[in-house]
C-alpha positions as CSV (number, residue, x, y, z in Angstrom):
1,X,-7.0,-30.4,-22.2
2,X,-3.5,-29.4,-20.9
3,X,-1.3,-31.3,-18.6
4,X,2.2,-30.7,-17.3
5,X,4.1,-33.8,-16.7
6,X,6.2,-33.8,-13.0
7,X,7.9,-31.1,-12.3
8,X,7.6,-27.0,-13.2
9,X,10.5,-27.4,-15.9
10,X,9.2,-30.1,-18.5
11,X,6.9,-29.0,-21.3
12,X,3.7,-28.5,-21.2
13,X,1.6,-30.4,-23.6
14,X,-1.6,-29.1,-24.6
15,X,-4.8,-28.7,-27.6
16,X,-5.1,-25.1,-27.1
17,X,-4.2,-22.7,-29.8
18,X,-4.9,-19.1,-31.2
19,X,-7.1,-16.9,-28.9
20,X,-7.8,-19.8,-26.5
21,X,-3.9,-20.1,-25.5
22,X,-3.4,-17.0,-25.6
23,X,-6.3,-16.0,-23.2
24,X,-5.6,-18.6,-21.2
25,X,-3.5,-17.1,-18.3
26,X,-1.2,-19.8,-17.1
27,X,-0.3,-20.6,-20.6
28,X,0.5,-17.0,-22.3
29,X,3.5,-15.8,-23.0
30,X,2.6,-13.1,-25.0
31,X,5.3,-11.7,-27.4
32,X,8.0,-14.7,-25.9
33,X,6.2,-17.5,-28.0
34,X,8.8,-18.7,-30.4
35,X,8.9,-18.5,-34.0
36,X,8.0,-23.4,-33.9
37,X,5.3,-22.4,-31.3
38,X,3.8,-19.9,-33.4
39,X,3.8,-22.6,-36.5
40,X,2.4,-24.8,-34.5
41,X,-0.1,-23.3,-32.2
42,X,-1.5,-20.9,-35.0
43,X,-0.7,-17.6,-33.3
44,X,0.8,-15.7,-36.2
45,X,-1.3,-12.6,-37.0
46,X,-2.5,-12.6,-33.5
47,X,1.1,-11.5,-31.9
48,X,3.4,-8.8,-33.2
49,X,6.1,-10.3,-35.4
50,X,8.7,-9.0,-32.1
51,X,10.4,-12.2,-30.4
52,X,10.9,-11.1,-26.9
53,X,12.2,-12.6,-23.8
54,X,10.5,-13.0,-20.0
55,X,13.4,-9.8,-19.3
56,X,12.1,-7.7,-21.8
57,X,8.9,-8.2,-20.8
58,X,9.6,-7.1,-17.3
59,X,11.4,-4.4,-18.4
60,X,8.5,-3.0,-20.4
61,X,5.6,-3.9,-17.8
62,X,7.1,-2.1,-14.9
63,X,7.8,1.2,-16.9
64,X,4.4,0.8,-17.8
65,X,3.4,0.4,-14.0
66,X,5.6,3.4,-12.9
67,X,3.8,5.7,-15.0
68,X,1.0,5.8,-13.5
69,X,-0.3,8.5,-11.4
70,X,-1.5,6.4,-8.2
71,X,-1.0,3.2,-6.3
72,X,-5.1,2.5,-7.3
73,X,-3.9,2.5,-11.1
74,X,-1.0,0.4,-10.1
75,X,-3.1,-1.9,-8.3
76,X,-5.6,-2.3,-11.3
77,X,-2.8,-2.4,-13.8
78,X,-1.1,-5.6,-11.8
79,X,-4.7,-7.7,-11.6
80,X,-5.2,-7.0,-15.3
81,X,-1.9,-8.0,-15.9
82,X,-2.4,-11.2,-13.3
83,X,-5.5,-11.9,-15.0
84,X,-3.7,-12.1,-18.6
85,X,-0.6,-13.7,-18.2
86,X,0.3,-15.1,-14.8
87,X,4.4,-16.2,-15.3
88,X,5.1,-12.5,-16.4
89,X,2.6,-11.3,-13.4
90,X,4.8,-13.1,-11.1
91,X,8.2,-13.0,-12.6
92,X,7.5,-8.7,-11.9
93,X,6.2,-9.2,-8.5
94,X,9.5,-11.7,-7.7
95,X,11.8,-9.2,-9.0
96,X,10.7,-6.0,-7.2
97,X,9.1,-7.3,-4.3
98,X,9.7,-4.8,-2.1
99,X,8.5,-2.2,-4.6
100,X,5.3,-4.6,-5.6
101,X,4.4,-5.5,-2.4
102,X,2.5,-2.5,-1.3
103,X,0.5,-2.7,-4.5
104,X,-0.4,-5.9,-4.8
105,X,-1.3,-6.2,-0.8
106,X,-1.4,-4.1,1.7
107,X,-2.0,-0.8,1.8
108,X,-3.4,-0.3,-1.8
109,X,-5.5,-3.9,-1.5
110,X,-7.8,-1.9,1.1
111,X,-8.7,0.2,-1.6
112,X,-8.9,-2.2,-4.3
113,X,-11.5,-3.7,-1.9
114,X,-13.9,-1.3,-2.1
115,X,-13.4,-0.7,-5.8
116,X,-13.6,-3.9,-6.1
117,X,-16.5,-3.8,-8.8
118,X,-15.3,-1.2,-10.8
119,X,-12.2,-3.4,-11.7
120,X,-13.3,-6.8,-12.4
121,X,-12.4,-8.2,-15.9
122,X,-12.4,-12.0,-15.6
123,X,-13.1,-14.6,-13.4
124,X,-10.2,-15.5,-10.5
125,X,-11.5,-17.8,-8.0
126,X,-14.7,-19.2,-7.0
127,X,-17.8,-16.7,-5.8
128,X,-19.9,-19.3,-3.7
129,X,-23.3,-16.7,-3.0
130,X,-25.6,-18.1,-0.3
131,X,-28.3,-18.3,-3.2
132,X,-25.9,-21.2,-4.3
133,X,-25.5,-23.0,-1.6
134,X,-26.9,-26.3,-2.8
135,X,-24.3,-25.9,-5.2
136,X,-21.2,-25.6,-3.4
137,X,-19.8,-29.2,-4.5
138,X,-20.8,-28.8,-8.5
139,X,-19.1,-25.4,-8.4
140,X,-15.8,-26.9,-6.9
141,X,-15.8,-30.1,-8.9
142,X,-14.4,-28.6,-12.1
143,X,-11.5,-29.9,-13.5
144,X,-9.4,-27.1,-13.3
145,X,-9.1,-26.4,-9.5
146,X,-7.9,-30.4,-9.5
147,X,-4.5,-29.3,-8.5
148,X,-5.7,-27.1,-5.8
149,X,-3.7,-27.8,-2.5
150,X,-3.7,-24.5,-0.8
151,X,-7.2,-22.2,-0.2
152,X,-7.8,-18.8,0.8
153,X,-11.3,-18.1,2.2
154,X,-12.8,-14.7,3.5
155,X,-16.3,-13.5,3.8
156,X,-15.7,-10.0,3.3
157,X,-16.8,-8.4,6.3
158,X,-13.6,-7.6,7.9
159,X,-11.6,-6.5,5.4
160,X,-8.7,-4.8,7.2
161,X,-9.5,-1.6,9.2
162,X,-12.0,-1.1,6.7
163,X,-15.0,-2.9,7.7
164,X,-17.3,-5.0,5.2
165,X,-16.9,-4.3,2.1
166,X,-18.8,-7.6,0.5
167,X,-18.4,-9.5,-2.3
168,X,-15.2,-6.7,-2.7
169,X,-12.9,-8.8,-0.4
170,X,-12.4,-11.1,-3.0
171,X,-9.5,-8.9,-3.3
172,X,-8.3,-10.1,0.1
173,X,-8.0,-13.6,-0.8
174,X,-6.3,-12.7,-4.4
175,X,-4.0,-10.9,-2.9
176,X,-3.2,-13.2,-0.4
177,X,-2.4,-16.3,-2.7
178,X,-0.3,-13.7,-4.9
179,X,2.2,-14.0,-1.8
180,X,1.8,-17.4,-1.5
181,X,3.3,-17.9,-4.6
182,X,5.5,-14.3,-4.8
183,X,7.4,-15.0,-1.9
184,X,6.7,-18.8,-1.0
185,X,7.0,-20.2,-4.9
186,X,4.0,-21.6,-4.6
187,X,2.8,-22.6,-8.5
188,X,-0.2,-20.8,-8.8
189,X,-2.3,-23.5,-10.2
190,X,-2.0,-24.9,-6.6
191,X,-3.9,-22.0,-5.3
192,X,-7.4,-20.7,-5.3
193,X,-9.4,-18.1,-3.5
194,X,-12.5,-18.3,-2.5
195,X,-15.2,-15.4,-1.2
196,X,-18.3,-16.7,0.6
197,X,-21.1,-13.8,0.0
198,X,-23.3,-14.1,2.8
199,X,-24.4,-10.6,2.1
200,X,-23.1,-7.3,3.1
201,X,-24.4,-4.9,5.7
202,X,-22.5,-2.0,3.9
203,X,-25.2,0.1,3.0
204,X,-22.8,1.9,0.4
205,X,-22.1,-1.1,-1.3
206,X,-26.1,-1.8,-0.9
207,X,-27.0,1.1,-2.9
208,X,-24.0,1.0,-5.6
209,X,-25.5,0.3,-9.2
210,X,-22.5,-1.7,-10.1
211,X,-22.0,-3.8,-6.8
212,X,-21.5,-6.8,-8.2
213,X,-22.2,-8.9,-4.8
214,X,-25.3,-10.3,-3.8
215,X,-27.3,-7.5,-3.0
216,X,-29.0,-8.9,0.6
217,X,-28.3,-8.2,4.1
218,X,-25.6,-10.5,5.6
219,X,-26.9,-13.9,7.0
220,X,-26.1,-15.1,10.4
221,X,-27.0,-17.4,13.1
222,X,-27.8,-21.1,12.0
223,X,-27.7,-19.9,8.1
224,X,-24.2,-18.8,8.5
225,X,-22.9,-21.9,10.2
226,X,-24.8,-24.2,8.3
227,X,-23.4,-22.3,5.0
228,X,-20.1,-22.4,6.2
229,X,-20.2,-26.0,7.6
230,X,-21.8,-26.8,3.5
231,X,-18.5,-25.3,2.5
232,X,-15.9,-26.7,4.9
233,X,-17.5,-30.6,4.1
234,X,-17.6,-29.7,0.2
235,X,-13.7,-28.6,0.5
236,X,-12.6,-31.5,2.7
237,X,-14.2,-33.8,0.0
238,X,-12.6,-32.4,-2.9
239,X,-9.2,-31.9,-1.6
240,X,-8.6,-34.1,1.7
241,X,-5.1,-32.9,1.8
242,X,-5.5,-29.4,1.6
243,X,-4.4,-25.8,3.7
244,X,-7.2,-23.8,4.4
245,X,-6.6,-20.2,5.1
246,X,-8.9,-18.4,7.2
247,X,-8.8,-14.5,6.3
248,X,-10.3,-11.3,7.3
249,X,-13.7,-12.9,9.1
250,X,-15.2,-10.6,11.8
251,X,-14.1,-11.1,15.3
252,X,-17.5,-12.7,16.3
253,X,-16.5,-15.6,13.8
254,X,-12.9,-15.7,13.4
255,X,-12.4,-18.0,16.7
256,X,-14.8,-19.4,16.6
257,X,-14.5,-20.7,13.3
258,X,-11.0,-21.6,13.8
259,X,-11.7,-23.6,16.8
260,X,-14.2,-25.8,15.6
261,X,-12.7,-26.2,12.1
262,X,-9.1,-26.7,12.8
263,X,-8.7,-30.4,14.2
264,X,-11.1,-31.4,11.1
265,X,-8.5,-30.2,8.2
266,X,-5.5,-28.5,7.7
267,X,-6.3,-24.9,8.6
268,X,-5.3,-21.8,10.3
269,X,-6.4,-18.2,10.8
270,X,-3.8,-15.9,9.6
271,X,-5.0,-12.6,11.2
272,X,-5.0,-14.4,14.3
273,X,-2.2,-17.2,14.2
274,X,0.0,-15.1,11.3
275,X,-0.6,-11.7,13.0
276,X,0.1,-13.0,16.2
277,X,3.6,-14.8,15.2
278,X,5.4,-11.7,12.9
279,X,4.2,-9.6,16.0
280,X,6.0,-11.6,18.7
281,X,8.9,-12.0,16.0
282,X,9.4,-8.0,16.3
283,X,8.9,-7.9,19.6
284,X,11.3,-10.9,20.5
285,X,13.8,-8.6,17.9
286,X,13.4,-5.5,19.8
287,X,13.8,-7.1,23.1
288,X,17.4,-8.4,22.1
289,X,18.6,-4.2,21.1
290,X,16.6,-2.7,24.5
291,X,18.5,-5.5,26.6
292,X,15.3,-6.0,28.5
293,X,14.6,-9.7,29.0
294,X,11.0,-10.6,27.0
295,X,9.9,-11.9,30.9
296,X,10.5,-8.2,32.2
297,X,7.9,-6.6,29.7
298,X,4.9,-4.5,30.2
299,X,2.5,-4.6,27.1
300,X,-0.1,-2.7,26.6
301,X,-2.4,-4.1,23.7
302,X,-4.9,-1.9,22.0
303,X,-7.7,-3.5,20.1
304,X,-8.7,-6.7,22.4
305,X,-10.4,-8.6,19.2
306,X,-9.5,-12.0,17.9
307,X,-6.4,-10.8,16.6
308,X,-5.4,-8.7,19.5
309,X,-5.9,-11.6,21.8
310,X,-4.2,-13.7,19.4
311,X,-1.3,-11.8,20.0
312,X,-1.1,-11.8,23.3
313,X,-1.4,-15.6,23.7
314,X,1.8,-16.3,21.5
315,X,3.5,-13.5,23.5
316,X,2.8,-15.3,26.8
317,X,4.0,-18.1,25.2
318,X,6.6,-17.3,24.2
319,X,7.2,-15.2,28.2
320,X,6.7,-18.3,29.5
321,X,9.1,-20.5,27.5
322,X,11.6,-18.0,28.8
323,X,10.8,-18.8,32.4
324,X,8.5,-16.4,32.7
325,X,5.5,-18.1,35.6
326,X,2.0,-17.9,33.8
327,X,0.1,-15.7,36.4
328,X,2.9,-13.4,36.5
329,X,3.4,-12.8,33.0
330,X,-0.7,-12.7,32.7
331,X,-0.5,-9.8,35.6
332,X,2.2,-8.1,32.6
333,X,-0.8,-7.3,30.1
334,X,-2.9,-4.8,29.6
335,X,-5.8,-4.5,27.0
336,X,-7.5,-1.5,25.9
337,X,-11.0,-2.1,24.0
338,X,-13.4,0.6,23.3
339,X,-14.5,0.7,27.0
340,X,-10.9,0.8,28.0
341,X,-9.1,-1.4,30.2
342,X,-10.1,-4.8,30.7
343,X,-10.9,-5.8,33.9
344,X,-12.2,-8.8,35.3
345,X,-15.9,-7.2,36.5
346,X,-16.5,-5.9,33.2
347,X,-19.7,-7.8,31.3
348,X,-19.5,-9.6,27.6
349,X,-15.6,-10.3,28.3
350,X,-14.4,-13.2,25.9
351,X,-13.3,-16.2,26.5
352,X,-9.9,-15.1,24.5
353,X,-10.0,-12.2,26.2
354,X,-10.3,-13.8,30.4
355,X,-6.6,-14.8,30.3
356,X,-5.1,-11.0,29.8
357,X,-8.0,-9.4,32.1
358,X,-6.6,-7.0,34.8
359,X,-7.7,-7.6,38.7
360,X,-10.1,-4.6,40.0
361,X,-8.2,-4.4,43.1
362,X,-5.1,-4.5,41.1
363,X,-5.8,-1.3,39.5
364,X,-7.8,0.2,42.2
365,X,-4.9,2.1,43.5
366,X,-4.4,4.2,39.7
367,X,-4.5,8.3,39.5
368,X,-7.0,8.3,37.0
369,X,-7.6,11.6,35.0
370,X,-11.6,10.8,35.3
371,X,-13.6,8.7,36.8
372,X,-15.1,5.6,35.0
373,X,-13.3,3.5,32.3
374,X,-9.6,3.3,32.2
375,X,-8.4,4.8,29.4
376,X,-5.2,4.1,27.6
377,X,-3.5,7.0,29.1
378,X,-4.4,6.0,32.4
379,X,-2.8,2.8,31.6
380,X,0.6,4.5,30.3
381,X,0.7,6.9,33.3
382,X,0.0,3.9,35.7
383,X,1.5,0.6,34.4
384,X,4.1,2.6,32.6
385,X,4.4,-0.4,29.5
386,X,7.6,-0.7,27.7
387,X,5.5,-2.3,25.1
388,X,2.7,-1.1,23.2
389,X,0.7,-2.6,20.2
390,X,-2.2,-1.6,18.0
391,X,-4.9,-3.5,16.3
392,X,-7.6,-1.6,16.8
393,X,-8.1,0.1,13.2
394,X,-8.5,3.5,14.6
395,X,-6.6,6.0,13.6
396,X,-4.8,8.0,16.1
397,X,-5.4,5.6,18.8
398,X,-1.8,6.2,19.8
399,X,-2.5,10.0,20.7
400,X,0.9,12.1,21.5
401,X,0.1,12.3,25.1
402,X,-0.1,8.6,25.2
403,X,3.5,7.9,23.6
404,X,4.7,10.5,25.6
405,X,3.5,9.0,28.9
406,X,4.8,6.0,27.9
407,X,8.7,6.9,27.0
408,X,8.9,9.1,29.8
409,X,9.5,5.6,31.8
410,X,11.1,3.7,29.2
411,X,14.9,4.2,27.8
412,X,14.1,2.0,24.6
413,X,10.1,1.9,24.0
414,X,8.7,-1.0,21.7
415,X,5.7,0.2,19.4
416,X,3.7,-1.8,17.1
417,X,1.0,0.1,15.4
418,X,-0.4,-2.7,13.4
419,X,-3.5,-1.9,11.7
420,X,-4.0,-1.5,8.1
421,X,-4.5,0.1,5.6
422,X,-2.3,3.2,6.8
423,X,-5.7,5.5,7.1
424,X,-6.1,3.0,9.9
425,X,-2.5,2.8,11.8
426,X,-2.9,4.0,15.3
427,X,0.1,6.8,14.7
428,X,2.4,7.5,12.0
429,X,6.2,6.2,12.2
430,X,7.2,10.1,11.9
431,X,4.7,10.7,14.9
432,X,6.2,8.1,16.8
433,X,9.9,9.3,16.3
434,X,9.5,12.4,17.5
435,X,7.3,11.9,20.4
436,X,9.9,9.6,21.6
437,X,13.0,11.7,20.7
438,X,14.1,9.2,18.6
439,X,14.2,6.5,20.8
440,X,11.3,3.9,19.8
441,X,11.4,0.6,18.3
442,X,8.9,0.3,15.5
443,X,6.9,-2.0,13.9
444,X,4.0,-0.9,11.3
445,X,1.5,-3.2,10.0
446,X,1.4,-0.4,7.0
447,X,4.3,0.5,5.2
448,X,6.3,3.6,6.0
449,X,9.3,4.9,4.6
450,X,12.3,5.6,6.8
451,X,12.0,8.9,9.0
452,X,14.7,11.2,8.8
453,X,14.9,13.3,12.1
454,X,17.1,15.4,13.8
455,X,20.1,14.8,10.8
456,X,19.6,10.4,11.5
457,X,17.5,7.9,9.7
458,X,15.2,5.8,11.5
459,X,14.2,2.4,9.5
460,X,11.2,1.3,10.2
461,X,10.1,-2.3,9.9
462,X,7.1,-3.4,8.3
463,X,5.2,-6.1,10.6
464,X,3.3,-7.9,7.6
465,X,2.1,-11.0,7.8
466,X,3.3,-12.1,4.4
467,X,6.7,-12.5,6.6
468,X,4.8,-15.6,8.1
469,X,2.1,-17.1,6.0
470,X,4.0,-18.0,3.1
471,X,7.0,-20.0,4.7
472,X,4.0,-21.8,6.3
473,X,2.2,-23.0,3.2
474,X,5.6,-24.2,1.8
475,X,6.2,-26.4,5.2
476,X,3.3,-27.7,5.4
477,X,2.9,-28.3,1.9
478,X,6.4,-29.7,1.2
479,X,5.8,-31.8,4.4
480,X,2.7,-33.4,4.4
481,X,1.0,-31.6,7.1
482,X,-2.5,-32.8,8.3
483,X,-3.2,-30.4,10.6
484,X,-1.5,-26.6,11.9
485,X,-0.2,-26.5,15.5
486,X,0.6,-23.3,18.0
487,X,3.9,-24.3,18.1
488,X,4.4,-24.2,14.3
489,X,3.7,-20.2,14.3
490,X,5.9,-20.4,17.7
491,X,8.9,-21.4,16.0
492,X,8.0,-19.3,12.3
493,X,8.0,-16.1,15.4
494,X,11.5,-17.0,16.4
495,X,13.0,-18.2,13.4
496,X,12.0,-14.6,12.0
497,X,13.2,-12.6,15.1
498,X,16.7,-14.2,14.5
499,X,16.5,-12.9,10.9
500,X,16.8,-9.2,12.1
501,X,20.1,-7.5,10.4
502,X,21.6,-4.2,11.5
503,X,21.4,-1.4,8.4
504,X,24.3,0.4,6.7
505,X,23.8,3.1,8.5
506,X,24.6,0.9,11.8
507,X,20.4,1.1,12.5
508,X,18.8,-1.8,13.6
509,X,16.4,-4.0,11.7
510,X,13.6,-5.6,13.7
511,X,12.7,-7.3,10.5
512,X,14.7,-8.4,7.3
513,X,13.7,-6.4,4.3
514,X,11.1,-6.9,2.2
515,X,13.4,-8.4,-0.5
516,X,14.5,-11.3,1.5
517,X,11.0,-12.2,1.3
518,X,11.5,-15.2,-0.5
519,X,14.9,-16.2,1.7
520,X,12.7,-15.3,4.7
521,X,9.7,-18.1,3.6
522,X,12.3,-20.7,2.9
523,X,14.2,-20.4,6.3
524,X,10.5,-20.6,8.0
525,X,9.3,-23.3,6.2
526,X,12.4,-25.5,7.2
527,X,12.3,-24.0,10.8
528,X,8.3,-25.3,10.8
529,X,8.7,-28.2,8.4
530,X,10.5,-29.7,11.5
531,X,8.1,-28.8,14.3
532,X,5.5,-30.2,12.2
533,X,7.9,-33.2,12.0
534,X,8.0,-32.9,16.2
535,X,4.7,-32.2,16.9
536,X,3.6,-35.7,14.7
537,X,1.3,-34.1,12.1
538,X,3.6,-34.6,9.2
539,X,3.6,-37.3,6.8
540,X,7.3,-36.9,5.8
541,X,8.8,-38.3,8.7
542,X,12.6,-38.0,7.1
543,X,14.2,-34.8,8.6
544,X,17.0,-35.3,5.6
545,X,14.4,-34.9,2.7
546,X,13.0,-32.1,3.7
547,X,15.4,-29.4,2.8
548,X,15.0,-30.9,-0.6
549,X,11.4,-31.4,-1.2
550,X,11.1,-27.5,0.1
551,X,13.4,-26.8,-2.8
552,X,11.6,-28.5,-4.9
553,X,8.9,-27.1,-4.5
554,X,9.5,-23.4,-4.9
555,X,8.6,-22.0,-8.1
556,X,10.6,-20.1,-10.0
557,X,8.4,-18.0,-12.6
558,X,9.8,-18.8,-16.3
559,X,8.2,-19.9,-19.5
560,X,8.3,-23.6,-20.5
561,X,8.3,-25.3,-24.0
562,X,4.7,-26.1,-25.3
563,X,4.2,-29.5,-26.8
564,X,0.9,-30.2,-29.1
565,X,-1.9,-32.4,-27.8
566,X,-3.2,-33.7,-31.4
């Protein structure tokens, strides 16, 4: 037993000693235990007789992680190192998060996805296999996930631009909660990811010898829902209170899901709600250098899928709380799926997708390079967008002829290329800056350094939803909320665009940098702490506690005295 009286600073009392403590995760400090806690927990012999410090630790770790050869190694180096002692895990990934970042999420995650099997050491989170499923509520009734308050749940068959990858987007939710608590200070005890395997329809994983998923075709229909409605009644059960993060479902599911699910317990769906709100934060911050009002904008949205149409609903929001009207800010949207443009006597269009359908007599009047679908070039040639934004996980999907087309009407052109992993971005930031002379706005969902062309330096933000999701956990958690609104991501999108800072080098910033992560998640959860507070789902009803109990709450990574349980 082990039990840490209120508050991360006291001690920690516990029975453990020897290999148990030290193999415990949450409780090792490796060479760091003093010279009393090694009298009284029995750990001499078992540590070198060094007395080191959380800084020296660091230190060593991340000379250790720079020597490897590639991001993969870096990536399996940090989840061992997760996996072995969480404070020093985090107090590396706090201190260098802008360096850390890529390797604990995305890109390198993507990868760490589909080697997902060759990696695994130790248990982290809860595998619940359909197999199980009459066992969903034994599995989650263990004592040690009784501080749980914040859940990140994916199925594995949309894991990024990549597709299904199984019981291998585990990694996904891992990665995920790492932020939580990396840039939101989250205690990690008060997280836990979960994978439902359902099955895979990979056929590579299928036929791996060391898959370690359940090795059947993915279930749907009736199975599915019933499987996922067995886990959504188990979770609201154990943990009435909780946030429940929906992450990296299939399109099919992802609304769908979210709609029925989120007036029933706290929840949200970040690749369609976080997505959605660091994408209209760029845009909003890119619309404030081009001069452009947000209500003058022509967006062009590749990839019409849950997350797509996600983004375009916050943007007409937010066109609209500028005085945009409704139908005429609708009329400003353009979305290209893989038959191209949407228009509204197409067959199997969406309910998400209705409201950002184009007219056929609307169009009817286009130069079109051939006859049949409208392509995204026809679109740039015709509509002429000053905006366009990817989330289709193709690469290349923004061709040169495209970009081309489109600054050839546009002074100060706004381009979001959002898909991950970078394999899957729809054009490269260097692509981008010369196609458009140097002129374009950009926001990558991947990371890209800064593109040196034509003797200037073009920074290019990073439009990751870790900019959102934490600052969201910590609002809601700090203030009590029961349930996730629109307007909470509304106001996370704006309190972000305000963020943006102009470089050294006189450049703009559409987004802070990545090391303001952590000053980026506390302004949002203040900024949504309060609209939670307005839109009456919080249970802290004081605005002048708030700013305190958000303090309070963010965790500072640091080793605490140990006291002995006799």
């Amino acid at each position: 037993m082990t039990t840490a009286p209120a508050g991360w600073d006291s001690p920690i009392e516990t029975e453990l000693t020897g290999y148990d403590l030290i193999n415990t995760p949450m409780l090792n400090k490796g060479t760091a235990f003093s010279s009393d806690e090694r009298d009284t927990f029995r750990l001499h012999g078992l540590l070198p007789p060094h007395l080191g410090s959380l800084d020296e630790q660091v230190a060593r770790r991340l000379k250790v992680l720079r020597a490897f050869g590639t991001d993969f190694e870096r990536y399996a180096f940090l989840r061992d190192l997760q996996d072995t002692n969480e404070t020093l895990f985090y107090a590396l990934l706090t201190r260098n998060i802008e360096e850390l970042l890529p390797l604990v999420y995305t890109p390198t995650v993507g990868e760490g996805c589909q080697r997902f099997s060759e990696i695994w050491r130790k248990p982290r989170g809860v595998f619940l296999s359909y197999p199980n499923k009459d066992k969903i509520r034994e599995i989650l009734s263990d004592p040690r996930y009784d501080k749980v308050r914040v859940i990140v749940v994916s199925d594995g068959e949309r894991i990024l631009g990549l597709g299904d990858q199984g019981a291998g987007g585990m990694g996904i939710p891992i990665g995920k909660l790492a932020l939580y608590t990396g840039c939101g200070g989250i205690h990690p005890e008060e997280t836990l990811p979960v994978l439902l395997d359902v099955g895979t329809n990979n056929q590579e994983r299928l036929d791996d010898p060391i898959y370690m998923g359940w090795r059947h075709e993915r279930i749907t229909g009736a199975e599915y829902d019933d499987f996922v409605e067995e886990f959504v009644s188990a979770v609201i059960e154990r943990w009435p209170d909780v946030l429940l993060q929906w992450e990296d479902f299939a399109g099919h599911n992802a609304s769908r899901l979210l709609a029925r699910y989120r007036d029933r317990l706290c929840t949200f769906n970040d690749d369609i709600q976080s997505t959605a709100a660091v994408a209209a934060a760029t845009l909003m911050a890119a619309v404030n250098i081009t001069g452009r009002p947000l209500v003058e904008q022509r967006v062009a949205l590749v990839g019409a899928g849950s997350a797509g149409c996600g983004i375009a609903s916050l943007i007409l929001k937010a066109m609209i709380a500028a005085g945009a009207d409704e139908q005429i800010a609708r009329r400003n949207f353009y979305a290209v799926d893989r038959h191209g443009l949407l228009v509204d006597d197409m067959n199997d269009i969406t309910e998400a997708q209705r409201p950002f359908v184009q007219a056929r007599e609307a169009v009817a009047g286009w130069t079109l390079r051939e006859p049949g679908e409208i392509t995204l070039l026809d679109v740039a040639i015709n509509a002429k967008p000053t905006v366009l934004i990817g989330v289709s996980g193709q690469a290349g999907a923004f061709s040169e002829p495209v970009v081309r087309a489109m600054a050839q009407h546009v002074a100060r052109p706004i381009i979001l290329p959002l898909s991950n992993p970078t394999s899957r971005s729809e054009a490269t930031a260097e692509q981008l800056v010369a196609w458009t002379d140097g002129r374009a706005l950009i926001g990558s969902g991947s990371p890209f350094f800064p593109v040196d062309w034509k003797g200037k330096t073009y920074p290019i933000a990073q439009t990751n939803n870790s900019y959102i999701f934490p600052g969201m956990g910590l609002a809601v958690l700090a203030s009590g909320a029961r349930r996730v609104t629109d307007e909470m991501f509304m106001v996370a999108g704006v309190t972000l665009s305000r963020m943006a800072t102009t470089g050294p080098d006189g450049q703009a910033q559409l987004l802070p940098p990545i090391g303001r992560l952590r000053e980026v998640s506390v302004a949002i959860a203040k900024a949504v702490a309060r609209q939670a507070q307005r839109d009456g789902v919080a249970r802290v009803c004081d605005v002048e506690t708030l700013d305190g109990l958000i303090a309070a709450y963010v965790w500072e990574p640091h080793y605490r005295p140990y006291r002995k349980i006799d």
